[in-house]
C-alpha positions as protocol buffer text, in pm:
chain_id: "A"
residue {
  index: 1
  type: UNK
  ca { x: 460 y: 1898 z: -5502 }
}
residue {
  index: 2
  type: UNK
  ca { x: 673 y: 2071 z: -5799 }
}
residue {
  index: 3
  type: UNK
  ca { x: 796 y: 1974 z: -6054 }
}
residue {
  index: 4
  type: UNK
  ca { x: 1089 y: 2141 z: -6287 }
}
residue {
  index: 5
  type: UNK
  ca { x: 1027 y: 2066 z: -6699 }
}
residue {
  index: 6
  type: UNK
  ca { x: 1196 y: 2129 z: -6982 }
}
residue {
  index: 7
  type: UNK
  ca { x: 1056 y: 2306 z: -7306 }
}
residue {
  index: 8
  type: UNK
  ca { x: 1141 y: 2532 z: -7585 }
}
residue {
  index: 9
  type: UNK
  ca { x: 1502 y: 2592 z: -7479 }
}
residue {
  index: 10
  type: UNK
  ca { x: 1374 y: 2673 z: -7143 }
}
residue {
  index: 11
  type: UNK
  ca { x: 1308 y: 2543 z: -6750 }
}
residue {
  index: 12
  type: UNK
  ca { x: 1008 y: 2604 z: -6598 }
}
residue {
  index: 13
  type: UNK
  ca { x: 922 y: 2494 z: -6229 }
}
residue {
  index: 14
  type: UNK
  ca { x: 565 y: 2444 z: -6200 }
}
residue {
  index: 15
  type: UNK
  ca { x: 249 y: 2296 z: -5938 }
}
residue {
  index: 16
  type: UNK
  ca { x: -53 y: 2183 z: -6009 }
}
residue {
  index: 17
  type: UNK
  ca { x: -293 y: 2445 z: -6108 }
}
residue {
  index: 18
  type: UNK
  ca { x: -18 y: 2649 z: -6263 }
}
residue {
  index: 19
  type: UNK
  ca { x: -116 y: 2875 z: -6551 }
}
residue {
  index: 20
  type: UNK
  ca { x: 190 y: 2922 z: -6759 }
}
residue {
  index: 21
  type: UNK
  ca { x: 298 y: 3119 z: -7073 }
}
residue {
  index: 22
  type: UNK
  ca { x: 560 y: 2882 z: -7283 }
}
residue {
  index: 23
  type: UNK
  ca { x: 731 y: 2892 z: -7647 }
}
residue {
  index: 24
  type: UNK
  ca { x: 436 y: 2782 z: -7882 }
}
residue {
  index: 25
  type: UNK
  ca { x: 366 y: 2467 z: -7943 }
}
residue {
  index: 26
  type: UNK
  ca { x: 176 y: 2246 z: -8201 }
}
residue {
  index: 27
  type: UNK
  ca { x: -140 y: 2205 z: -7989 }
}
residue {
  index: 28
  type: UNK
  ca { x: -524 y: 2286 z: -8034 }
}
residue {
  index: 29
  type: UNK
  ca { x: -683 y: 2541 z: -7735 }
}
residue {
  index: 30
  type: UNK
  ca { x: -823 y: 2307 z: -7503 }
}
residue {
  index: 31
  type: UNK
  ca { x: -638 y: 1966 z: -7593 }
}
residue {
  index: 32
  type: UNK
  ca { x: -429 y: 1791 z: -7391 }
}
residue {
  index: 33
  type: UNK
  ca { x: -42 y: 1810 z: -7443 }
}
residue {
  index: 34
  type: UNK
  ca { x: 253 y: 1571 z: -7193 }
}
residue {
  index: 35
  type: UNK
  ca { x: 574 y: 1703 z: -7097 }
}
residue {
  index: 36
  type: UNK
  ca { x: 807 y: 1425 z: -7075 }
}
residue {
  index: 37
  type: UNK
  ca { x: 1124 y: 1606 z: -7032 }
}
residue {
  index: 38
  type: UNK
  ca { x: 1120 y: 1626 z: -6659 }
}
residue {
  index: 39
  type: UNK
  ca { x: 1415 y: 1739 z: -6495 }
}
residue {
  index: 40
  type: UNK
  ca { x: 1338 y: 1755 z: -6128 }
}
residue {
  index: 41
  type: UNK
  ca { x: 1056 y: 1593 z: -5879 }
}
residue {
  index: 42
  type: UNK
  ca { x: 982 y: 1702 z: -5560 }
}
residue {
  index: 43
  type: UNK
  ca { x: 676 y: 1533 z: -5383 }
}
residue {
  index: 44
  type: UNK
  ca { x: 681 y: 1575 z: -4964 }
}
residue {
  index: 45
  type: UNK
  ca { x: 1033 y: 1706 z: -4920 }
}
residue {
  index: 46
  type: UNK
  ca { x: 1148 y: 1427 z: -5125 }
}
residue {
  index: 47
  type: UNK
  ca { x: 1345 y: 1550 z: -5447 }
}
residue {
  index: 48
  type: UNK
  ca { x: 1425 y: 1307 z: -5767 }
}
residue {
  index: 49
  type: UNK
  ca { x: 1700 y: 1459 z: -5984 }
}
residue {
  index: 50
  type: UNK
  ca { x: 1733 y: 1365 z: -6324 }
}
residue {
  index: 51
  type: UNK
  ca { x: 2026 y: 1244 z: -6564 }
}
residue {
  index: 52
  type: UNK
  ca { x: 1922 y: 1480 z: -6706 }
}
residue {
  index: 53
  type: UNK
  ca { x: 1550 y: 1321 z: -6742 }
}
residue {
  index: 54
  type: UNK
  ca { x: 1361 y: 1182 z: -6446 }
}
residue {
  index: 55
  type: UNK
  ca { x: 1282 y: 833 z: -6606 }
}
residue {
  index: 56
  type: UNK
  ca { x: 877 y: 740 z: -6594 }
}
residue {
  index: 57
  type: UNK
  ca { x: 783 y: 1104 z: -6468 }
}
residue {
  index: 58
  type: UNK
  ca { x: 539 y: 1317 z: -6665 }
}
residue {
  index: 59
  type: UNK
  ca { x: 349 y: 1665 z: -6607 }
}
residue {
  index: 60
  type: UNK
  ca { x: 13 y: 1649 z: -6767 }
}
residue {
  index: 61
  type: UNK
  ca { x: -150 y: 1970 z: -6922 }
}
residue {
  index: 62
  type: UNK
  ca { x: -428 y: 2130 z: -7099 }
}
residue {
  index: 63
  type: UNK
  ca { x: -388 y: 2426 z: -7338 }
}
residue {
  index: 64
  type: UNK
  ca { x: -572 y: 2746 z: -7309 }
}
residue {
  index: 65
  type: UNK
  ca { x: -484 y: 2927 z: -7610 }
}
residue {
  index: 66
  type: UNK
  ca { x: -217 y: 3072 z: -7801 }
}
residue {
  index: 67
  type: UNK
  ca { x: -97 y: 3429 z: -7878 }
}
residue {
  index: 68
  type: UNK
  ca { x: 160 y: 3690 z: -7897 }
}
residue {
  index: 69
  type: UNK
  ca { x: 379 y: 3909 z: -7688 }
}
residue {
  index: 70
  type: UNK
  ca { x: 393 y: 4278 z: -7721 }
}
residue {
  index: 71
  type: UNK
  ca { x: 612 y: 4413 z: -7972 }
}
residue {
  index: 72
  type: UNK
  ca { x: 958 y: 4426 z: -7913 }
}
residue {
  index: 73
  type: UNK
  ca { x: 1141 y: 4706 z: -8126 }
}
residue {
  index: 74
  type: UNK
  ca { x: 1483 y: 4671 z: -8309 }
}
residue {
  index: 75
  type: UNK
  ca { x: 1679 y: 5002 z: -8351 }
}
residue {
  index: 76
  type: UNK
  ca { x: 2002 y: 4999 z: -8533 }
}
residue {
  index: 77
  type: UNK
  ca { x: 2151 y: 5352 z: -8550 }
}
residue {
  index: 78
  type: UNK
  ca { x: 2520 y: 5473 z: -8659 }
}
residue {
  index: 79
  type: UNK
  ca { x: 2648 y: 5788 z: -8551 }
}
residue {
  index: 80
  type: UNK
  ca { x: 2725 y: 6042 z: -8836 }
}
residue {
  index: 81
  type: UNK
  ca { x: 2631 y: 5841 z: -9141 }
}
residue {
  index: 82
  type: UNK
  ca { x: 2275 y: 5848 z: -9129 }
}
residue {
  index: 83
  type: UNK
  ca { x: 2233 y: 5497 z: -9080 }
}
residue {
  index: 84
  type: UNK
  ca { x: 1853 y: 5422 z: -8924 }
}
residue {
  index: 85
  type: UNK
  ca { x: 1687 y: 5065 z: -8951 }
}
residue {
  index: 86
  type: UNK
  ca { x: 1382 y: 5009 z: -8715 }
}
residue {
  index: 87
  type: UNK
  ca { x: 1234 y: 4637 z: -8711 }
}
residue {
  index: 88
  type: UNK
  ca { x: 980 y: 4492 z: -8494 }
}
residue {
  index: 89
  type: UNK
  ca { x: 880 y: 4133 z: -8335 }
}
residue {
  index: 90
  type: UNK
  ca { x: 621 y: 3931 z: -8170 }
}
residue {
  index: 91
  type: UNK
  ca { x: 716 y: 3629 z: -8014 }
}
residue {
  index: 92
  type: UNK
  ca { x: 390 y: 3396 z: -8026 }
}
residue {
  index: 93
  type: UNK
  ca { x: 304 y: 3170 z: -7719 }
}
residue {
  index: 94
  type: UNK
  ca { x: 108 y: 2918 z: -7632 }
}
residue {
  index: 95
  type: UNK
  ca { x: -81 y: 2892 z: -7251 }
}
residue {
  index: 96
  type: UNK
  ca { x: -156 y: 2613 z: -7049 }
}
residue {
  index: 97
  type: UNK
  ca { x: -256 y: 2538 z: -6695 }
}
residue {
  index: 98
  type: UNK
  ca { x: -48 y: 2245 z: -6523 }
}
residue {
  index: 99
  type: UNK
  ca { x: -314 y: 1935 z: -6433 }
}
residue {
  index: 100
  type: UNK
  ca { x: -111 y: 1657 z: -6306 }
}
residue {
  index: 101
  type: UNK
  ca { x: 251 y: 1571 z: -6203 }
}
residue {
  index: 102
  type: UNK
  ca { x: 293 y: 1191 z: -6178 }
}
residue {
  index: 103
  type: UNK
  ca { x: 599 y: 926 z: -6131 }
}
């Protein structure tokens, strides 16, 4: 059984006992959070499509923890000017291990 949610901008297909990294979210480290904005069900070779939400279905998860990514550098450079601006960026992210996918 899989299921295929929607969250920060992005799809995810997950199972039960999935541990994945998403776009942070507003949730204490161990808590409970519901994703409601399923897009796909599969249970038995049996797949629900959503338009675009399946109605009634929900993934149920708890969070591990948040964090950050590695730093991801910006380099603008012009040719003959000297022009040089570096920047850097962490995305933060929040982790949580897929408990339940129900109808």
């Amino acid at each position: 059984m899989y299921a295929i949610i929607e969250t920060g901008g992005k799809q995810y297909k997950v199972s039960e006992g999935d541990v994945i990294t998403i776009e942070k979210i507003c949730a204490e480290a161990g808590s409970e959070f519901v994703f409601d904005k399923v897009m796909a069900v599969s249970n038995e070779g049996e797949l629900k499509i959503g338009a675009p939400y399946v109605s009634g279905a929900s993934v149920n998860a708890s969070v591990i923890g948040d964090g950050k990514e590695k730093k991801v550098i910006i380099y603008k450079y012009k040719a003959k000017k000297g022009f040089h601006k570096k920047k850097g960026h962490r995305q933060p992210f929040t982790k949580v291990k897929i408990e339940k996918i129900s109808l």
